[in-house]
PyMOL Python script that loads the backbone (N, CA, C, O; Angstrom):
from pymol import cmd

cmd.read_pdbstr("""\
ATOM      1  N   UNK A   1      -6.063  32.148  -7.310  1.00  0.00           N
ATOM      2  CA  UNK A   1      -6.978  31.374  -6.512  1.00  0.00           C
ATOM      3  C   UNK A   1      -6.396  31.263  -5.103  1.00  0.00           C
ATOM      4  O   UNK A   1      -5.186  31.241  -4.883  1.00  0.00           O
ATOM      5  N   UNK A   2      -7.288  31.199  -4.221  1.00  0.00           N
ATOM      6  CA  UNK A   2      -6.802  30.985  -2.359  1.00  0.00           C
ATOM      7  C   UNK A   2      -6.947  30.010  -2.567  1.00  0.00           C
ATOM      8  O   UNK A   2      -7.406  29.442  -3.558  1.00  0.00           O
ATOM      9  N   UNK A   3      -6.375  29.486  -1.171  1.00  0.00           N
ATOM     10  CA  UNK A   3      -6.133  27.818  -0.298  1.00  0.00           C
ATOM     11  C   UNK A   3      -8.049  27.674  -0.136  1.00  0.00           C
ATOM     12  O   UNK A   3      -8.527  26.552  -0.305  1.00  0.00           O
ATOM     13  N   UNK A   4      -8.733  28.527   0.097  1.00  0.00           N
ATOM     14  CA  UNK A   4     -10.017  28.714   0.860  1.00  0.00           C
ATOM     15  C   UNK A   4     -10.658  27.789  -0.940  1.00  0.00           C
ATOM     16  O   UNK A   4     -11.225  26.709  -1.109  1.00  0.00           O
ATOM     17  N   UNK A   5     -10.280  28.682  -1.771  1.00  0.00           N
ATOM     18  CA  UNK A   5     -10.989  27.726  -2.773  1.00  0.00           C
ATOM     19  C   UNK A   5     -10.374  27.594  -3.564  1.00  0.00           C
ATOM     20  O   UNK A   5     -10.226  28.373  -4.506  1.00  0.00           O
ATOM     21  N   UNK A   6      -9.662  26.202  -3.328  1.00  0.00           N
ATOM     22  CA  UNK A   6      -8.455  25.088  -3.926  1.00  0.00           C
ATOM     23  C   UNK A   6      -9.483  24.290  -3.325  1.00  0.00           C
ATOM     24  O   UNK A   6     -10.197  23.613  -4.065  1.00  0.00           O
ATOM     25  N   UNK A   7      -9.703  24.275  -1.740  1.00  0.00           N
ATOM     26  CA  UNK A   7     -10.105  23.306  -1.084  1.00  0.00           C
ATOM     27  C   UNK A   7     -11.491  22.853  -1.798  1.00  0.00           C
ATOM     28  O   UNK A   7     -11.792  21.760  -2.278  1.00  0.00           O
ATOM     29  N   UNK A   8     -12.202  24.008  -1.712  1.00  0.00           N
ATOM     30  CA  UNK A   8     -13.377  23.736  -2.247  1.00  0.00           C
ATOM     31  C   UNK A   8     -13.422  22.767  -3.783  1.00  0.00           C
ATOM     32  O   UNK A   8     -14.179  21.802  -3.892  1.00  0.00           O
ATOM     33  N   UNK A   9     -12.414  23.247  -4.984  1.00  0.00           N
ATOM     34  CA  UNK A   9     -12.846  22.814  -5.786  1.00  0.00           C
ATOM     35  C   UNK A   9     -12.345  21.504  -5.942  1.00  0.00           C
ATOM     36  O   UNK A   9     -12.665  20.699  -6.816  1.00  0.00           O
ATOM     37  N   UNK A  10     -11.066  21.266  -4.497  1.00  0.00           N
ATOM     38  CA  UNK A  10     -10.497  19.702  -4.689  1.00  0.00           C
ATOM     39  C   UNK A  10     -11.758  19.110  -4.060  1.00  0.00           C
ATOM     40  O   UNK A  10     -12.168  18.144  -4.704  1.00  0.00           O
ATOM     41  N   UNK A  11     -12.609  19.466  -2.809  1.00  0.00           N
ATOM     42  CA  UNK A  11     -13.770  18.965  -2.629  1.00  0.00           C
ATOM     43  C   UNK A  11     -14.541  18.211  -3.069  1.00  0.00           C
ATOM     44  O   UNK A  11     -14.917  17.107  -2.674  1.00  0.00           O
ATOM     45  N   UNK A  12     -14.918  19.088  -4.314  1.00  0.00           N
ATOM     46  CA  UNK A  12     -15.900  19.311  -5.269  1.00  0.00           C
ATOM     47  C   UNK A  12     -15.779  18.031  -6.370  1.00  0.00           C
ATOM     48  O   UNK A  12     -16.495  17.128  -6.802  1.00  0.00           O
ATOM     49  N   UNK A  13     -14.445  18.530  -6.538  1.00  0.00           N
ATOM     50  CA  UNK A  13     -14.090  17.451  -7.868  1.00  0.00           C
ATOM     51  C   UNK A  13     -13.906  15.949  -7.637  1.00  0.00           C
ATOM     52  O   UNK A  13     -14.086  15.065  -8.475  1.00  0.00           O
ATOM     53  N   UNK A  14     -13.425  15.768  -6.062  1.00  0.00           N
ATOM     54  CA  UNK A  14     -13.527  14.169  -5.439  1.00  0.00           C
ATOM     55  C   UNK A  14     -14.601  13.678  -5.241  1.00  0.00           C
ATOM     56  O   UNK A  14     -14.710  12.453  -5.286  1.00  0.00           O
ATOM     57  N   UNK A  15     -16.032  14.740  -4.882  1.00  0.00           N
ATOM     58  CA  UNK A  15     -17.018  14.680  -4.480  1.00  0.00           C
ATOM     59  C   UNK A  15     -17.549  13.790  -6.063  1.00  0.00           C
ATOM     60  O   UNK A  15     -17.960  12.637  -6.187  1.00  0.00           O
ATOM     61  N   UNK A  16     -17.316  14.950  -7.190  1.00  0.00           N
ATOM     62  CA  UNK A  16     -17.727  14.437  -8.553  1.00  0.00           C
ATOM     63  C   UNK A  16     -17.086  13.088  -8.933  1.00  0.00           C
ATOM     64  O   UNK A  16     -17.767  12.067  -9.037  1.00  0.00           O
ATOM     65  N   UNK A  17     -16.092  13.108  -9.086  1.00  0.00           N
ATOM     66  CA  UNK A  17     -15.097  12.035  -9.443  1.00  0.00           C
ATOM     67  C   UNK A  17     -15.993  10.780  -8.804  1.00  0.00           C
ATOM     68  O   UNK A  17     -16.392   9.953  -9.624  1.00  0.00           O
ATOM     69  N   UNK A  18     -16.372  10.559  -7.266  1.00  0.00           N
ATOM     70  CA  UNK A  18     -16.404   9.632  -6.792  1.00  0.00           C
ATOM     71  C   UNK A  18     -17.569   8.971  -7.517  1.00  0.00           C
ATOM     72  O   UNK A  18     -17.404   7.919  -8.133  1.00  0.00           O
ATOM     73  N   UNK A  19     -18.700   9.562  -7.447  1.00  0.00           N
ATOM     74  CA  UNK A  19     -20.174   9.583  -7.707  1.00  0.00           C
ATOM     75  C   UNK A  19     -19.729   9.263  -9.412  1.00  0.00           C
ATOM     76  O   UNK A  19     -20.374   8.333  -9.896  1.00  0.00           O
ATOM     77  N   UNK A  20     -19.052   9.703 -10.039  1.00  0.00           N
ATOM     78  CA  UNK A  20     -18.591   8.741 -11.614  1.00  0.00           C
ATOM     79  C   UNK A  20     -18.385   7.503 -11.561  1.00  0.00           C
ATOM     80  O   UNK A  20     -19.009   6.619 -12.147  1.00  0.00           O
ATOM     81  N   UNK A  21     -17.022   7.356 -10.474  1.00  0.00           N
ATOM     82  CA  UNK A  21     -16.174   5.836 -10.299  1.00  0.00           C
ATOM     83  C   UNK A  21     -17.787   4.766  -9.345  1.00  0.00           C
ATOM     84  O   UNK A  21     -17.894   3.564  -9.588  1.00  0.00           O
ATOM     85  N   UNK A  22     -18.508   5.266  -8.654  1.00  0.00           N
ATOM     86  CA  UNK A  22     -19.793   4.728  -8.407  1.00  0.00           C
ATOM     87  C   UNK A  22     -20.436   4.208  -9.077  1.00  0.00           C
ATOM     88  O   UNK A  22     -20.873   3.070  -8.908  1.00  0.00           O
ATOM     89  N   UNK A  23     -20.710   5.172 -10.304  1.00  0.00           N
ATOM     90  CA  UNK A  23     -21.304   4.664 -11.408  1.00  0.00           C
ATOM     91  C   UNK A  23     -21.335   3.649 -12.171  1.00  0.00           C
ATOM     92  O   UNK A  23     -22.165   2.742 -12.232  1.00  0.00           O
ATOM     93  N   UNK A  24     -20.449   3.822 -12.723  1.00  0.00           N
ATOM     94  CA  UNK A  24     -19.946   3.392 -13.957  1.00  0.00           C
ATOM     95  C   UNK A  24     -18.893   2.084 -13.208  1.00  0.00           C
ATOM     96  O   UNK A  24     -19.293   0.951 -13.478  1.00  0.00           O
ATOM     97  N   UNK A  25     -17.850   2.138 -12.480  1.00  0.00           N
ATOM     98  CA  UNK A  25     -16.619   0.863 -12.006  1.00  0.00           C
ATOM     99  C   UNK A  25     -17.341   0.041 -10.688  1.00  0.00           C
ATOM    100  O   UNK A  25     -17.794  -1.082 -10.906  1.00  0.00           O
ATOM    101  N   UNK A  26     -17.406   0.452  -9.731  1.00  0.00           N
ATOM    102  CA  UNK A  26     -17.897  -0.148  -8.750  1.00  0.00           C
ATOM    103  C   UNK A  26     -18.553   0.361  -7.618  1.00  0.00           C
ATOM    104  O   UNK A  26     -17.977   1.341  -7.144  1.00  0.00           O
ATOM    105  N   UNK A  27     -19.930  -0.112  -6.828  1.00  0.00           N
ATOM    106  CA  UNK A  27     -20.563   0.879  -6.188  1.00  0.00           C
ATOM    107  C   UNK A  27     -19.560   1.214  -4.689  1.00  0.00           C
ATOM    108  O   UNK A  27     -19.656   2.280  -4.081  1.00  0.00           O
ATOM    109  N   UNK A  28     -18.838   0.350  -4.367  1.00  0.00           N
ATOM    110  CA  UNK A  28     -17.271   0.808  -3.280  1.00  0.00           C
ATOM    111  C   UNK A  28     -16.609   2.356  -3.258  1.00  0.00           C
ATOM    112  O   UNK A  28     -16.024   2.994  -2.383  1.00  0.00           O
ATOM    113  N   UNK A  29     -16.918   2.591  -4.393  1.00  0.00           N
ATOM    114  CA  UNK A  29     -16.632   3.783  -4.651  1.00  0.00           C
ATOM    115  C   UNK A  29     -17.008   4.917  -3.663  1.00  0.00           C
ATOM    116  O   UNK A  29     -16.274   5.790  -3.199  1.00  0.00           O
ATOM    117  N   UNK A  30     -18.457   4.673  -3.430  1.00  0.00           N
ATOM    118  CA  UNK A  30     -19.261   5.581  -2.567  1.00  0.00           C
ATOM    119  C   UNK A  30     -18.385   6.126  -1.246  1.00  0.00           C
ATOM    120  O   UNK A  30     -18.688   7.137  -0.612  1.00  0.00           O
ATOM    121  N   UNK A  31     -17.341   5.339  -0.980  1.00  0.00           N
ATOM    122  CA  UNK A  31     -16.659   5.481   0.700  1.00  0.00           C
ATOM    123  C   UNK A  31     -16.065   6.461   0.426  1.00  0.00           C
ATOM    124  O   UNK A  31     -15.749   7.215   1.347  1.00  0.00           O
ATOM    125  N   UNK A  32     -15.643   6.846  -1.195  1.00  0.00           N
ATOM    126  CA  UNK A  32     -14.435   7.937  -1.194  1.00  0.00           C
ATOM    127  C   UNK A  32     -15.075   9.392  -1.153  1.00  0.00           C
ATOM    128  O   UNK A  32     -14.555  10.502  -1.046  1.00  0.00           O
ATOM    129  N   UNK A  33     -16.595   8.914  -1.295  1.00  0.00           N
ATOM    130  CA  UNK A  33     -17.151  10.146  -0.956  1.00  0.00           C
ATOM    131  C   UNK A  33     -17.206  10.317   0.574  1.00  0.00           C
ATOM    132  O   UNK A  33     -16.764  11.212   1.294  1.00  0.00           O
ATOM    133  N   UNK A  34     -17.921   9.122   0.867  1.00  0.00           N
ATOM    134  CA  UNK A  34     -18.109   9.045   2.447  1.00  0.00           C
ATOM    135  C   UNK A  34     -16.407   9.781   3.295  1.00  0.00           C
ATOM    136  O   UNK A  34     -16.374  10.404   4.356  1.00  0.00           O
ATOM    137  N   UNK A  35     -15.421   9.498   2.567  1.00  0.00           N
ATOM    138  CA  UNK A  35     -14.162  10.157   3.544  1.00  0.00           C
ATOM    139  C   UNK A  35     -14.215  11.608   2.870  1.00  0.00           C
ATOM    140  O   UNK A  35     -13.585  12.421   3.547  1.00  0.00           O
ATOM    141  N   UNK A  36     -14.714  12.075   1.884  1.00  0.00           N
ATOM    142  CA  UNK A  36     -13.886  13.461   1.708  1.00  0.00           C
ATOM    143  C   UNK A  36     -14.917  14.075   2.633  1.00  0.00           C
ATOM    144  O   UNK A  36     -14.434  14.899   3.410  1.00  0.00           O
ATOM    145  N   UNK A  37     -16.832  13.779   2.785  1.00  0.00           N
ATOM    146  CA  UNK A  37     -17.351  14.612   3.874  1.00  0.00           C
ATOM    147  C   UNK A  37     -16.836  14.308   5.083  1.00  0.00           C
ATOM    148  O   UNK A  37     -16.377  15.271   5.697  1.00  0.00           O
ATOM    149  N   UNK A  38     -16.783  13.374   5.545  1.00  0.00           N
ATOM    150  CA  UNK A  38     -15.991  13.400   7.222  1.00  0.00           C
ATOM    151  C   UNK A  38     -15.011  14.327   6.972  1.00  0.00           C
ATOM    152  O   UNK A  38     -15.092  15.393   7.582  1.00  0.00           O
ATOM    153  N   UNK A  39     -14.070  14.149   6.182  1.00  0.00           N
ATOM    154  CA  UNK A  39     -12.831  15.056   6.391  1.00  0.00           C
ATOM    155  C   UNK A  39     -13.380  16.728   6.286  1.00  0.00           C
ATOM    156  O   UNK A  39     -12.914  17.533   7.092  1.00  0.00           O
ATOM    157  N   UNK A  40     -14.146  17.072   5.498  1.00  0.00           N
ATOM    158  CA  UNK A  40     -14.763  18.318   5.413  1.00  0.00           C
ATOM    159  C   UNK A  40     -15.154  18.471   6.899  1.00  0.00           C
ATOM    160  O   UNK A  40     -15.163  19.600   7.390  1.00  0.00           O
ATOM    161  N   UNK A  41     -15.396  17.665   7.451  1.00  0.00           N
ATOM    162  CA  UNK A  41     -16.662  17.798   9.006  1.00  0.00           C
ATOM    163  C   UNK A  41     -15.495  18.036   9.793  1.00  0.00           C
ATOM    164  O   UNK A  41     -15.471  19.103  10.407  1.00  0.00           O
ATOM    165  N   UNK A  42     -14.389  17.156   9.916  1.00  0.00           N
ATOM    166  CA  UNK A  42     -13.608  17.238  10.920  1.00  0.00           C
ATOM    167  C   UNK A  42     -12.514  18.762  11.011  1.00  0.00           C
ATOM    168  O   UNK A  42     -12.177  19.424  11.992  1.00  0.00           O
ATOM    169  N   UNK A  43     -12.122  18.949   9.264  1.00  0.00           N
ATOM    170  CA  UNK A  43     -11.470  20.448   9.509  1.00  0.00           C
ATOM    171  C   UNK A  43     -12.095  21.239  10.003  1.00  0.00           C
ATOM    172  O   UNK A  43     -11.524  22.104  10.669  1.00  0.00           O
ATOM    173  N   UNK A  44     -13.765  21.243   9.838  1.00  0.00           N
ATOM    174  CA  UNK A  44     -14.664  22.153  10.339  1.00  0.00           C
ATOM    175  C   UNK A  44     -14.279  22.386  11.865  1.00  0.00           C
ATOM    176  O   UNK A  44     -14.245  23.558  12.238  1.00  0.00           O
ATOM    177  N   UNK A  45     -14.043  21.582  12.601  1.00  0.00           N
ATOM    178  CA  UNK A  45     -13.904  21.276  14.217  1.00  0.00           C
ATOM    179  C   UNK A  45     -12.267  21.958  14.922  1.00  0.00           C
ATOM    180  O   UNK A  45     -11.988  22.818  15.758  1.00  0.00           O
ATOM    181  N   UNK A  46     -11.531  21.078  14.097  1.00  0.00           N
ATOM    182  CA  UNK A  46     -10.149  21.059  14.072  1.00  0.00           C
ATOM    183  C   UNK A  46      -9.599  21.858  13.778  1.00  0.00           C
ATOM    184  O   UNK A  46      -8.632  22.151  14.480  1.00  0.00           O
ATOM    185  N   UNK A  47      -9.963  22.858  12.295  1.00  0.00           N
ATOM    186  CA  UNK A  47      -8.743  23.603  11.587  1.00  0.00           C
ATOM    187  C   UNK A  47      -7.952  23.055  10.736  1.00  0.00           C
ATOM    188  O   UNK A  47      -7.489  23.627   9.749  1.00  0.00           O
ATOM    189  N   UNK A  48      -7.761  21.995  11.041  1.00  0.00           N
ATOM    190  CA  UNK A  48      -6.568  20.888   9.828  1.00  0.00           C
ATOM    191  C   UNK A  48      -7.709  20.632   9.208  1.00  0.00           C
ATOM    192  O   UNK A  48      -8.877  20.343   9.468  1.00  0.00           O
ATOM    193  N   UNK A  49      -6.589  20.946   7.764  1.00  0.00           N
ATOM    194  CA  UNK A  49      -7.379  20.132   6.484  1.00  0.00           C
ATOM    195  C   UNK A  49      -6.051  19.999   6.052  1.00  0.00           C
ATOM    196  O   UNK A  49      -5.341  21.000   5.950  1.00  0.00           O
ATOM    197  N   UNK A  50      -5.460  18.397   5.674  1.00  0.00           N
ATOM    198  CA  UNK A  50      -4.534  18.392   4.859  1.00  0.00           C
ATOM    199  C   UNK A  50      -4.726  18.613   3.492  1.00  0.00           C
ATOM    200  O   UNK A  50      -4.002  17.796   2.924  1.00  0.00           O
ATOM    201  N   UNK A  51      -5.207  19.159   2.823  1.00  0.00           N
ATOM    202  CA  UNK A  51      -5.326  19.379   1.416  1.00  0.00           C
ATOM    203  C   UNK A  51      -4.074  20.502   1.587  1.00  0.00           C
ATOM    204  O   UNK A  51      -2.938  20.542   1.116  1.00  0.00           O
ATOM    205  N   UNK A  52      -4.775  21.326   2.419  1.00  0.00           N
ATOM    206  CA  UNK A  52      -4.003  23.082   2.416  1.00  0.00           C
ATOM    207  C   UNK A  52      -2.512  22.710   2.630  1.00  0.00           C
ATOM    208  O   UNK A  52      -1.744  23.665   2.512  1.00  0.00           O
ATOM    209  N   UNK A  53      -1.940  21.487   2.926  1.00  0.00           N
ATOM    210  CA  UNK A  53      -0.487  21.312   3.023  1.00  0.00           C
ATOM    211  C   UNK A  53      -0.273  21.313   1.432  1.00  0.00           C
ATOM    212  O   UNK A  53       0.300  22.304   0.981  1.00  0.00           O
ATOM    213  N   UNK A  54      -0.723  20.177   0.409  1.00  0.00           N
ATOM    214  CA  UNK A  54      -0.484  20.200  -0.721  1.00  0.00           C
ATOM    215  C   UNK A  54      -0.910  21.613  -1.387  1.00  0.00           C
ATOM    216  O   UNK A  54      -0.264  22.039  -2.345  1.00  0.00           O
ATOM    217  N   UNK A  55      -1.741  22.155  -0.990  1.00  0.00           N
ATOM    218  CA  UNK A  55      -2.209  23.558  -2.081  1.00  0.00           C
ATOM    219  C   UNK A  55      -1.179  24.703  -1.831  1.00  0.00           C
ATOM    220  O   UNK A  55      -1.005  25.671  -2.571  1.00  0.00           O
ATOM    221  N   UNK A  56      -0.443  24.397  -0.517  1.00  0.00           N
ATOM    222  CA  UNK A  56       0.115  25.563   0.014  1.00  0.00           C
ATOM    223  C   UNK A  56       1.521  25.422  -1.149  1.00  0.00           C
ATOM    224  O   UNK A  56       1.985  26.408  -1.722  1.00  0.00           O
ATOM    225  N   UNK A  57       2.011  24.110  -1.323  1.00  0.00           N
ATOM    226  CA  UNK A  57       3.253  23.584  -1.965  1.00  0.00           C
ATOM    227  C   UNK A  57       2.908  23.854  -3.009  1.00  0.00           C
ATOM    228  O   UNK A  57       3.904  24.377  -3.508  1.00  0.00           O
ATOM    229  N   UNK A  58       1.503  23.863  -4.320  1.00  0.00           N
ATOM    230  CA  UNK A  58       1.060  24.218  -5.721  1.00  0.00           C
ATOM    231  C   UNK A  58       1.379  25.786  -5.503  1.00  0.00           C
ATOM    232  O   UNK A  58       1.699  26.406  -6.517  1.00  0.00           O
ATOM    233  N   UNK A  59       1.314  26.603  -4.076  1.00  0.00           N
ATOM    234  CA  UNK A  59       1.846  27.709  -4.510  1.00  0.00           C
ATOM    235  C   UNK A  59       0.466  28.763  -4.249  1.00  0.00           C
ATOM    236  O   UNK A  59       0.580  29.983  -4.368  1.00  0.00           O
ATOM    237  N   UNK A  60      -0.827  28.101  -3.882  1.00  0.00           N
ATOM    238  CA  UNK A  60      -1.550  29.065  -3.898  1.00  0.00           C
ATOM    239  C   UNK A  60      -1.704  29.814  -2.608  1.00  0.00           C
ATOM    240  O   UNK A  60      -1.561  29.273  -1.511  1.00  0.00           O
ATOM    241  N   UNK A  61      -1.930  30.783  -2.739  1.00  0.00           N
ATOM    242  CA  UNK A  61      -1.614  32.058  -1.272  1.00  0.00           C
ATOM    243  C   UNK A  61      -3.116  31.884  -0.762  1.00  0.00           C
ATOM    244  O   UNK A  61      -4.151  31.510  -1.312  1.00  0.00           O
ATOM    245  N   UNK A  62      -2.773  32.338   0.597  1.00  0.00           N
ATOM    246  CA  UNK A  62      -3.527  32.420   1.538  1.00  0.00           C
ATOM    247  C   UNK A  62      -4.580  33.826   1.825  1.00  0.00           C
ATOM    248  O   UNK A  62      -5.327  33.849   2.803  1.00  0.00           O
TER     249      UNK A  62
END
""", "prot")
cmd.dss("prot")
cmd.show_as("cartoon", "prot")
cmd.util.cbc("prot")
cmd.orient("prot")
């Protein structure tokens, strides 16, 4: 697997995760969605995405 989709599926899965913990624990939850799209928006701009620091350390290539 690439860094290109690590990102995606850590995305993906916070995206899911959040919209569960929404559900079901408390509707507060919703913000953790609300930060993973900003953060998606802002690497878009920037180039930084800190995920790719941790994915780079799991080892997955570029």
């Amino acid at each position: 697997m690439t860094i290109d989709n690590g990102v995606r599926v850590l995305a993906g899965s916070m995206v899911l995760l959040s919209v569960i913990l929404t559900v079901t624990v408390h509707p507060g939850f919703v913000w953790l969605t609300v930060f993973v799209g900003l953060n998606l928006i802002q690497s878009a701009f920037t180039g930084i995405c800190p995920a790719v620091f941790f994915l780079k350390k799991l080892g997955l290539r570029e």
